[in-house]
matplotlib code that plots the C-alpha trace (Angstrom):
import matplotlib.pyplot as plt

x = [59.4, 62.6, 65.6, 65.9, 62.2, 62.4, 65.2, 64.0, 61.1, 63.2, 62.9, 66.7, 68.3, 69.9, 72.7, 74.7, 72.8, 69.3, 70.9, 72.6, 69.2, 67.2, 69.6, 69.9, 66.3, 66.2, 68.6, 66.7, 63.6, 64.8, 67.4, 66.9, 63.9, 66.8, 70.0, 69.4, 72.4, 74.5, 72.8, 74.2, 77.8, 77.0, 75.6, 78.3, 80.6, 78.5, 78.4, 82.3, 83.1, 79.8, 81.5, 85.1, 86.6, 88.4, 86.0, 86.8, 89.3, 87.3, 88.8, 88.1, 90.2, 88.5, 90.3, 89.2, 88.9, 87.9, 85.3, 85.4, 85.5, 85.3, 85.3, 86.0, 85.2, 87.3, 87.0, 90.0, 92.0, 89.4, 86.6, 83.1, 81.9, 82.7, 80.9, 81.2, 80.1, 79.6, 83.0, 83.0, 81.2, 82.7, 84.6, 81.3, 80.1, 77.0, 78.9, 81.7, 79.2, 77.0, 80.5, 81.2, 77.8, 78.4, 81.9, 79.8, 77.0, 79.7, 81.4, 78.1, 77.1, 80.1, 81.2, 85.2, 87.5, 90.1, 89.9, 92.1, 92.0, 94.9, 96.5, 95.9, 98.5, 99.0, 100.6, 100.4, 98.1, 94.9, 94.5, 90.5, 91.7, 94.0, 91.7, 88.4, 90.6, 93.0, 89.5, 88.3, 91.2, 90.9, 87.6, 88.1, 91.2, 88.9, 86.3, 88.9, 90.2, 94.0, 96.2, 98.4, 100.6, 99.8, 103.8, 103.4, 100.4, 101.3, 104.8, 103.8, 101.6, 104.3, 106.7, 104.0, 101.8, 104.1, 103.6, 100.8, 98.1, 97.9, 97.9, 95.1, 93.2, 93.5, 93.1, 90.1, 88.5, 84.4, 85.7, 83.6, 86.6, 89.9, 88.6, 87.0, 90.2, 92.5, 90.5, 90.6, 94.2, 94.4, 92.1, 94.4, 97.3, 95.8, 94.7, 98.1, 99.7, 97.2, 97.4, 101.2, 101.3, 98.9]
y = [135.9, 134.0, 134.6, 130.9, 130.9, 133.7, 132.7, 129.0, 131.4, 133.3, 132.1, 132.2, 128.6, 127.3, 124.9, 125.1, 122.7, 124.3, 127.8, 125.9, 123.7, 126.9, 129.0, 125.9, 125.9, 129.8, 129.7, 126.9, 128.8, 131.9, 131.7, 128.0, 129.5, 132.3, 130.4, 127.2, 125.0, 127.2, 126.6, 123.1, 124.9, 127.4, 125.6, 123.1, 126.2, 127.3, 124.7, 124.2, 127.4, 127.1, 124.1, 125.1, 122.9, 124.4, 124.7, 122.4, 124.3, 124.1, 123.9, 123.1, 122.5, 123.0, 121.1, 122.9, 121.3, 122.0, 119.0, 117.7, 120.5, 119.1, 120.0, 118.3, 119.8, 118.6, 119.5, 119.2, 117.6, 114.6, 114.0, 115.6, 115.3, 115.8, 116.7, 118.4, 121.8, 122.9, 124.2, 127.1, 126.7, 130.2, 133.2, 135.0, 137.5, 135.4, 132.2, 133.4, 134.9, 131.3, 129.9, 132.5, 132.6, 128.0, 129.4, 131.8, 129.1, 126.8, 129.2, 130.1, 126.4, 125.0, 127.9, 127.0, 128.8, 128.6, 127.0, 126.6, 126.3, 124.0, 126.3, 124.5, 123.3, 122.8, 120.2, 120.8, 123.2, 123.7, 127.4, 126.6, 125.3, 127.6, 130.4, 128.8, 127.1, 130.4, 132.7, 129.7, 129.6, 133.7, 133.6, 131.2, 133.1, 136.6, 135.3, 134.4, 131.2, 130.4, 129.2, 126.8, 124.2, 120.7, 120.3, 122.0, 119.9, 116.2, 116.4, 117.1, 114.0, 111.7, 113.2, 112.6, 109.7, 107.9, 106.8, 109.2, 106.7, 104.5, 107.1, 109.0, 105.8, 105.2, 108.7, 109.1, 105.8, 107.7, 109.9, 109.3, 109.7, 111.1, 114.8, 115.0, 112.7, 115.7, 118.6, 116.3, 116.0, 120.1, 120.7, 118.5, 120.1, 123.1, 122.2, 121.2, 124.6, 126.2, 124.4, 124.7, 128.7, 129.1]
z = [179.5, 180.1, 178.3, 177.1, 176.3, 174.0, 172.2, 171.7, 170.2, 167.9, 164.3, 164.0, 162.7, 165.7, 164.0, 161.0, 159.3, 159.6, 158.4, 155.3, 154.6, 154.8, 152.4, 150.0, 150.2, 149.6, 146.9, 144.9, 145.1, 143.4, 141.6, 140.0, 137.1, 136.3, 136.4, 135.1, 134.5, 136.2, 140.0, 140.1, 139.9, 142.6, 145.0, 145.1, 145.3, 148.2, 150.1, 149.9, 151.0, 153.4, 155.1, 155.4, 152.1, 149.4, 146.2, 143.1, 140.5, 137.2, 134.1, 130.2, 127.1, 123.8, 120.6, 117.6, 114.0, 110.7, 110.6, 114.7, 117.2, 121.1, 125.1, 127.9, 131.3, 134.8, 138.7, 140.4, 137.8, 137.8, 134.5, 134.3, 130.9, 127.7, 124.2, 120.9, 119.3, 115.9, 114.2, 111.8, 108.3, 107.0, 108.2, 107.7, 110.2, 110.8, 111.2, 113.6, 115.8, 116.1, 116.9, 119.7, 121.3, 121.1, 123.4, 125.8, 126.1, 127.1, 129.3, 131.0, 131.1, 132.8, 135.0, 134.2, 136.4, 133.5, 130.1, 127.0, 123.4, 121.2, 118.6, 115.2, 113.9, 109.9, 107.7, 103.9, 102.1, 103.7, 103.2, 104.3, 107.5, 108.7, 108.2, 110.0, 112.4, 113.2, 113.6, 115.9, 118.1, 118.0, 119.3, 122.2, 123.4, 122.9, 125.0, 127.9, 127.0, 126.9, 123.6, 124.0, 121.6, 121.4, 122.3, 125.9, 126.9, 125.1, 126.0, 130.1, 129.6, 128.4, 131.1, 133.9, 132.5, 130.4, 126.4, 125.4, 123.9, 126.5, 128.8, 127.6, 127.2, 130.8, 132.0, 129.8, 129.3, 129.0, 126.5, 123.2, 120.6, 120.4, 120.6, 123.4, 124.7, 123.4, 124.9, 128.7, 128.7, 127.9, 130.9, 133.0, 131.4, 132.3, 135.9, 137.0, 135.4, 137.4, 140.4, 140.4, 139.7, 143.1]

ax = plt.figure().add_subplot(projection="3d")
ax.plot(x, y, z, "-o")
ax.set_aspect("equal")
plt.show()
């Protein structure tokens, strides 16, 4: 048998495309009933690397609050979605570990490459407040997140964006309230940190 003839025999994928389409394929197949939300993410990561294009930076800022606790997720520096997750009732055992498994469900669901929680900060007495708020700012950081002040990240929007209200507006306009607003502009914060330390 020819050489040619063989090899136009061979199963092997001939082009890039096919041998993408066929692991894409492969991938779906398998891993899709085991991964769940997460394939989405690595697929696109796949493919980006597959074709030669740096993969999205992923990041997430989480604002904590006593009574409105939000996340905002970005690619890049540019919006994906946003939402909000239960805060902490109690500093009971059973409490804080519903609240860390909502921050490893999150983690696990959005894949972030790096993601950040707002240190709480307190005016008046609201002994309540600083405890659940304190042990859910603890958490976030123990699970991998980074703390930072609502100083560092609002002031580098005004410097960058101008007055911060309008700003975020416009940044942000699919945001459902001011949370989910607050926990973007820490992603972004966090993105160009990120992006600038690389």
């Amino acid at each position: 048998m020819p050489k040619w003839e063989a090899l136009d025999r061979a199963p092997a994928f001939r082009t890039q495309d096919e041998t993408q389409d066929k692991l894409l394929q492969q991938i779906e197949a398998e891993v899709r009933p085991l991964a769940g939300d997460q394939l989405d993410r690595a697929i696109q990561d796949f493919d980006a690397v597959f074709n030669g294009r740096i993969k999205a930076i992923r990041t997430m800022g989480i604002d904590i609050g006593r009574t409105n606790t939000a996340y905002a997720v970005l690619d890049d520096g540019k919006f994906v979605c946003s939402n909000h997750i239960s805060p902490l009732q109690s500093c009971h055992s059973s409490n804080l570990l519903i609240f860390q498994d909502q921050i490893f469900n999150l983690v696990d669901k959005h894949s972030p490459d790096y993601f950040c929680v707002e240190r709480y900060l307190f005016r008046g007495a609201q002994s309540r407040d600083i405890e659940l708020c304190s042990m859910m700012a603890a958490t976030v950081a123990l699970s991998g997140g980074k703390t930072i002040t609502p100083a560092q990240w609002k002031s580098w929007i005004n410097r960058k964006f101008g007055e911060f209200i309008p700003a975020m507006n416009k940044l942000f306009p699919t945001t459902k309230d001011e949370h989910e607003c607050d926990a973007a502009g820490m992603a972004l914060y966090l993105y160009d940190s990120v992006k600038i330390g690389q």
